[in-house]
C-alpha positions as a Markdown table, in Angstrom:
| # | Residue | x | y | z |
|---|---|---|---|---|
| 1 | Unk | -56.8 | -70.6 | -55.0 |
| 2 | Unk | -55.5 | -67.9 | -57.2 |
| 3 | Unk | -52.4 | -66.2 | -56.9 |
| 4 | Unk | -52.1 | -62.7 | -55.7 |
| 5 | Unk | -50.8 | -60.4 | -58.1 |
| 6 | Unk | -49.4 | -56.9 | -57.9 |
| 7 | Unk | -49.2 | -55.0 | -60.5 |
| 8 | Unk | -47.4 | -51.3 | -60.8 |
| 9 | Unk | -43.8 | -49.9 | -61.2 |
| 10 | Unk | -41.0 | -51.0 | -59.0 |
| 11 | Unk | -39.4 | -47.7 | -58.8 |
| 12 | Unk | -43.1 | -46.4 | -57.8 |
| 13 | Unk | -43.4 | -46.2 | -53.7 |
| 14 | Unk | -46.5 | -47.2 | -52.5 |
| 15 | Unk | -45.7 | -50.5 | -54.7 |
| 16 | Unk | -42.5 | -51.0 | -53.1 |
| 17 | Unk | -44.5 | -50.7 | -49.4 |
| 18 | Unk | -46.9 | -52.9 | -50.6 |
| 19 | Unk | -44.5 | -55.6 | -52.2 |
| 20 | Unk | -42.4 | -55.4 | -48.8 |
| 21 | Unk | -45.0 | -55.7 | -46.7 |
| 22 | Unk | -46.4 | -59.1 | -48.3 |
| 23 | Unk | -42.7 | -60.5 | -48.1 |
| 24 | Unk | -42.2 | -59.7 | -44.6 |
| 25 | Unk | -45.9 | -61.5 | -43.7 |
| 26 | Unk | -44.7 | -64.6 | -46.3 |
| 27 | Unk | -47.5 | -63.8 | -48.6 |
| 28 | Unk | -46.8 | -65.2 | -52.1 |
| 29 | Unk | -47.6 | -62.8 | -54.7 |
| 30 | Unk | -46.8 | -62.1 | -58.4 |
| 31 | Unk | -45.4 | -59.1 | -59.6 |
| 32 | Unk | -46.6 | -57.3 | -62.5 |
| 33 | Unk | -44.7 | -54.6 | -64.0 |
| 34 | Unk | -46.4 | -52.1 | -66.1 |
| 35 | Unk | -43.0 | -50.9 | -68.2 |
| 36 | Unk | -41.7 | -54.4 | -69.1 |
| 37 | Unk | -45.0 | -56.3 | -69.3 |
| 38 | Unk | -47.4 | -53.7 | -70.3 |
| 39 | Unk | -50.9 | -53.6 | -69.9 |
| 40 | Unk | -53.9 | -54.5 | -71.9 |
| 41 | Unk | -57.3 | -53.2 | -72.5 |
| 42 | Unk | -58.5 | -56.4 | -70.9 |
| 43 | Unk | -56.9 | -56.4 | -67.5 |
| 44 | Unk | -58.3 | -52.7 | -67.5 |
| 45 | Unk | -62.0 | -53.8 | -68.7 |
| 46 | Unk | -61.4 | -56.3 | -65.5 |
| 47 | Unk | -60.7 | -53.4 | -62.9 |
| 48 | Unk | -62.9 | -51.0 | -64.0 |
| 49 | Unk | -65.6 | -53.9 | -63.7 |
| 50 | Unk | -64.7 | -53.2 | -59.7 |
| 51 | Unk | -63.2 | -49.7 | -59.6 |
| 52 | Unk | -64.4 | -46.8 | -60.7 |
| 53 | Unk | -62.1 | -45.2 | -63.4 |
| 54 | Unk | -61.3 | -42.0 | -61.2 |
| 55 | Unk | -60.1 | -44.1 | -59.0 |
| 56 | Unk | -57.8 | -45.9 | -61.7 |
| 57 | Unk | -56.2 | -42.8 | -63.1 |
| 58 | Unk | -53.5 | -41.3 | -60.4 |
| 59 | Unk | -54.2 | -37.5 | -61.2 |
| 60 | Unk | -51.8 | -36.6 | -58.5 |
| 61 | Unk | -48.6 | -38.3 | -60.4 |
| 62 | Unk | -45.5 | -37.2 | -62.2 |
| 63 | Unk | -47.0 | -38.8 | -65.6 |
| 64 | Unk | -50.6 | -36.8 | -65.0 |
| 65 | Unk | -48.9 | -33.5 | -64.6 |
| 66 | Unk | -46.5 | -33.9 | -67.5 |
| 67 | Unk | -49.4 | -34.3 | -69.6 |
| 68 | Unk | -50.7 | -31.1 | -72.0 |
| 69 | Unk | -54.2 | -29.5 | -71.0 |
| 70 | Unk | -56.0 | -30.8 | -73.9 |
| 71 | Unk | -55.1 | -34.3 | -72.8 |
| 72 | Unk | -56.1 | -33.7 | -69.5 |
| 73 | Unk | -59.5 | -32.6 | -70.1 |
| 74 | Unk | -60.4 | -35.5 | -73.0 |
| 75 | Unk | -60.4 | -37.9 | -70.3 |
| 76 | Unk | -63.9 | -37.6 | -69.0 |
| 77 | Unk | -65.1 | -41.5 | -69.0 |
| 78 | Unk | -64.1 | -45.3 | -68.3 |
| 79 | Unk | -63.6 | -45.2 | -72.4 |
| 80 | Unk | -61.2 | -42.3 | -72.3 |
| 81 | Unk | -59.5 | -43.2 | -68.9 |
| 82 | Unk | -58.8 | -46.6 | -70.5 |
| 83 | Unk | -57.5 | -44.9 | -73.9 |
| 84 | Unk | -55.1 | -42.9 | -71.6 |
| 85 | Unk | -54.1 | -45.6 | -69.3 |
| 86 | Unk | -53.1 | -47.8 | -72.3 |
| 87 | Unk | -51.1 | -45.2 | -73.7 |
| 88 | Unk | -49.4 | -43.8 | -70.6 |
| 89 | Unk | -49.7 | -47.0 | -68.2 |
| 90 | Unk | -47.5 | -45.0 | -65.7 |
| 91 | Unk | -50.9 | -43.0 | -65.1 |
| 92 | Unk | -52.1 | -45.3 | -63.2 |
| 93 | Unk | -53.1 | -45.3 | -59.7 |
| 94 | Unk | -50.5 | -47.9 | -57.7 |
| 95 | Unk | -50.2 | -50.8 | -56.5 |
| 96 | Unk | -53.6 | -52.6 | -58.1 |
| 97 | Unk | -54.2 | -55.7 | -56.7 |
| 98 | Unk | -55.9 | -58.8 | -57.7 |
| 99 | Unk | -56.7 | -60.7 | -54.3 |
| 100 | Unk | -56.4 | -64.3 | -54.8 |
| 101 | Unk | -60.5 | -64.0 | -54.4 |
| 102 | Unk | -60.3 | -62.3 | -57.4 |
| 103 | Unk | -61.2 | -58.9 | -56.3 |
| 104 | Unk | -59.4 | -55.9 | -57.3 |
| 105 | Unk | -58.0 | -52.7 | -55.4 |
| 106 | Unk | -55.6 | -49.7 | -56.1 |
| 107 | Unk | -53.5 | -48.0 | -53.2 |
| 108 | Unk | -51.4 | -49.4 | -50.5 |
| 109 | Unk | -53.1 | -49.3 | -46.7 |
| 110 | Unk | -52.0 | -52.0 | -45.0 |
| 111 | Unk | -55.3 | -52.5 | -42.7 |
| 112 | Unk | -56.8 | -52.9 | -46.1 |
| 113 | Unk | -54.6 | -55.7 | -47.1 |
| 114 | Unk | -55.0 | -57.7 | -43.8 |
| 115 | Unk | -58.8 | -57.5 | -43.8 |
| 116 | Unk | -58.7 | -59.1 | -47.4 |
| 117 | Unk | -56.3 | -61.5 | -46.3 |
| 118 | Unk | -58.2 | -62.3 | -43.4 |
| 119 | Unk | -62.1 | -62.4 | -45.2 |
């Protein structure tokens, strides 16, 4: 079986919700942290192979705000999206997990995580 693995910010939230709510069920899980450990244009080929790219880019964040109009608009496709997200990795949409089934979500519901934990 493959290992669970969350990946985001620890300062971020919905990542800290999710991470605490695996400990407190005992899941095991591995953390990924975008800041120290980056992220590469294959682990982003992998999601959007599963998730759109609208759903991958957090338009609603601090990092999407900050950035200037022009950037804004250039991002219009999964080849854009991906440009951006390896640039500005704190643009993504948080947690994104990779189920131990090696399916992938983004976003913290907690109904969500027991139905994949329990299928």
């Amino acid at each position: 079986m493959k290992t669970l693995i969350v990946y985001g910010i620890p300062n971020c939230d919905s990542v800290k919700k999710a991470r605490a709510w695996l400990t407190e069920r005992g899941i095991d899980y591995t953390f990924h942290d975008f800041k120290k450990q980056g992220v590469s244009a294959e682990l982003i080929t992998a999601w959007l192979a599963t998730q759109d790219w609208q759903t991958l880019v957090n338009r609603k964040g601090t990092t999407w705000r900050k950035l200037d109009d022009a950037t804004r608009n250039a991002v219009v496709d999964a080849a854009s999206a991906t440009a951006l997200m390896l640039t500005q990795p704190s643009v993504i949409k948080r947690p994104v997990i990779r189920w131990p089934n090696g399916r992938v979500s983004v976003g913290f519901d907690p109904a969500q995580f027991s139905q994949r934990l329990s299928g």
